[in-house]
N, C-alpha and C positions, 0 to 999 in steps of 0.2 A: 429057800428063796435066795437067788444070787444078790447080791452085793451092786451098789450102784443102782441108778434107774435109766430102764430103756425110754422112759417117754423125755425127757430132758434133750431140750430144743438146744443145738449148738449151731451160731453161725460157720459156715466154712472160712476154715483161715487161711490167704494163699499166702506160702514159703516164699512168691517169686523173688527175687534179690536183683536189683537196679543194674543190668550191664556195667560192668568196668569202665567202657570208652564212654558210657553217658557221665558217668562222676566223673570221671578223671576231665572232661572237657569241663562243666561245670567249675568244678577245681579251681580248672588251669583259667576261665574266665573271672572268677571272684578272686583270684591271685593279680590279674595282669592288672585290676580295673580298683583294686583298693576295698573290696567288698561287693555284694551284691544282695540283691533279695530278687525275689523270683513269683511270678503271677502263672498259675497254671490255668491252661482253658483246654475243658473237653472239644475235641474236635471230631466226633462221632468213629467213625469205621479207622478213620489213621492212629486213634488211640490218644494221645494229650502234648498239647503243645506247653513247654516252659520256656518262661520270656525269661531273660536275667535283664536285671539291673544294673549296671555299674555303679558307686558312688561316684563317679567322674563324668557320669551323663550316659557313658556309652551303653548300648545293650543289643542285645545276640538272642538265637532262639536256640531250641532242641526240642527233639522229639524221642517219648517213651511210647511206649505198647498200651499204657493206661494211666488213667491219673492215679492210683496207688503206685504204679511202678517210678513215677514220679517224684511223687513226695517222698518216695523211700530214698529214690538218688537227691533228691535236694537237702532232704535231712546228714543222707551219710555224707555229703559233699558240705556239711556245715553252712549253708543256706536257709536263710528262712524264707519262708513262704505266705506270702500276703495273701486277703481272703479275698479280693476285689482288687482292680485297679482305682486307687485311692487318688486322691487331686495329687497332693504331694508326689506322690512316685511318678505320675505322668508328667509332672512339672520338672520332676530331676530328668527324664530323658533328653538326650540333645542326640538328633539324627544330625548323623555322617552328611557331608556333602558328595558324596557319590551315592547315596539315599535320593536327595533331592533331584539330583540329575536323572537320576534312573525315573522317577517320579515323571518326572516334567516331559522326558521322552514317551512314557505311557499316554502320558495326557495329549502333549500332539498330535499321537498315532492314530487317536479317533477318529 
């Protein structure tokens, strides 16, 4: 009888490893901005969007291939990653005033 068992259910594990220019932007946003944490949302066929947070109010978005490819660049770029957008983290963002402007030009345009 061979050694090991053929019936032994394993999940597939994917190797994929986080693009360079995803971490390194991350990075270089949780450096300029004093910290960050970061809220991931499936966004179907484009794959997962990552908000960052600043601790300064500011925040920026990125895009990965999937939300594991995600968390993998948020973890290696020393970011943590909230489960929900929580009161607090929506309460620390402060939009840019060329946000609001862009905003307000949207909404006239109807």
């Amino acid at each position: 009888m061979a050694d090991g068992s053929d019936t032994t259910l394993t999940a597939d594990k994917t190797d994929e490893q986080a693009p360079n220019g995803l971490v390194a932007g991350i990075k270089s946003f949780a450096a300029g901005h004093g910290g960050a944490k970061a809220v991931i949302e499936y966004v179907g066929k484009r794959g997962a969007r990552i908000v960052l947070v600043g601790s300064d109010g500011a925040w920026a978005d990125q895009f990965a291939d999937d939300t594991v490819v995600a968390r993998q660049a948020c973890a290696t770029a020393g970011v943590d990653v909230e489960n929900a957008w929580e009161r607090e983290l929506m309460d620390q963002m402060r939009p840019s005033n060329d946000l609001w402007r862009s905003m307000a030009r949207r909404t006239m345009a109807r």
